[in-house]
C-alpha angles and dihedrals in degrees: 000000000000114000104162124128119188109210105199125169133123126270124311082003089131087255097139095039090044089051084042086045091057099044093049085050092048100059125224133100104306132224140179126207105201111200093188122116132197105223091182092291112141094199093052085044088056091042089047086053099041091048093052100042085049094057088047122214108294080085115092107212131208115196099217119166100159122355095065098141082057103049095053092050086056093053079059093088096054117105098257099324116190105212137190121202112209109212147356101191097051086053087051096048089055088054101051094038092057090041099246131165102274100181096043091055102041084054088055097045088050095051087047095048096044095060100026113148098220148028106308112172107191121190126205141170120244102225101172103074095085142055129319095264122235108247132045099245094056090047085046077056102042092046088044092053092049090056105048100046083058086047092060100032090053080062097034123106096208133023122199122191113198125207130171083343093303123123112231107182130234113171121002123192117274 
């Protein structure tokens, strides 16, 4: 059974409300894996508290910056979670920022997700809609990015695609 549900869209786009939106409306215990990390920065502190304040406490969050393959098989092992993943590119920034193996550990995301036993809801920014950026380690990132959200849209049951906090589907379950 695939359950998974990629969420894609540009900042500020409702991505994350929309994917909160679709867990709440699921049922089951819910979880969020934050990908984020403060890196002693006061305004993503601020962002980190105002986002978690804003889900309010019936979310149980997981603080995941790296070992995100680990941390849903071990959800596994809750009685039907619902979780959202947010987000991908941060992920993916944390990885490329401590030099890790990209490709090794999108493959990975991508074999978990495609075969993942209950309702996974994974947010991602869509990067590539701009302009070619100006230094090689934002266009690494660009081109990463790309690649890993097809990666996890080819295994995702459903795409959605938010603008102006609107859903435009892409792919629905069958």
């Amino acid at each position: 059974m695939n359950a998974a549900c990629l969420v894609l869209g540009g900042a500020r786009s409702g991505k994350s409300r929309h994917a909160e939106m679709l867990a709440r409306r699921h049922g089951g215990s819910l979880h969020y894996i934050a990908t984020a990390e403060n890196r002693d920065d006061a305004e993503m502190a601020a962002r980190i508290a105002w986002h978690r304040a804003d889900r309010g406490s019936d979310w149980i969050t997981h603080e995941t910056p790296f070992a995100l393959v680990e941390c849903l098989e071990a959800l596994e092992r809750e009685n039907a979670p619902v979780v959202v993943l947010d987000c991908l590119t941060l992920w993916l920034s944390n990885l490329l920022l401590a030099e890790r193996d990209i490709e090794a550990e999108g493959a990975r995301l991508a074999d978990f997700v495609g075969r993942c036993p209950y309702r996974l809801i994974v947010v991602s920014n869509e990067v590539g809609l701009s302009i070619v950026p100006d230094n090689a380690l934002a266009r690494r990132f660009r081109d990463a990015a790309g690649i890993l959200n097809q990666r996890i849209a080819a295994v995702s049951a459903e795409v959605v695609f938010m603008a102006a906090g609107l859903p435009l589907h892409l792919k629905t379950a069958s």
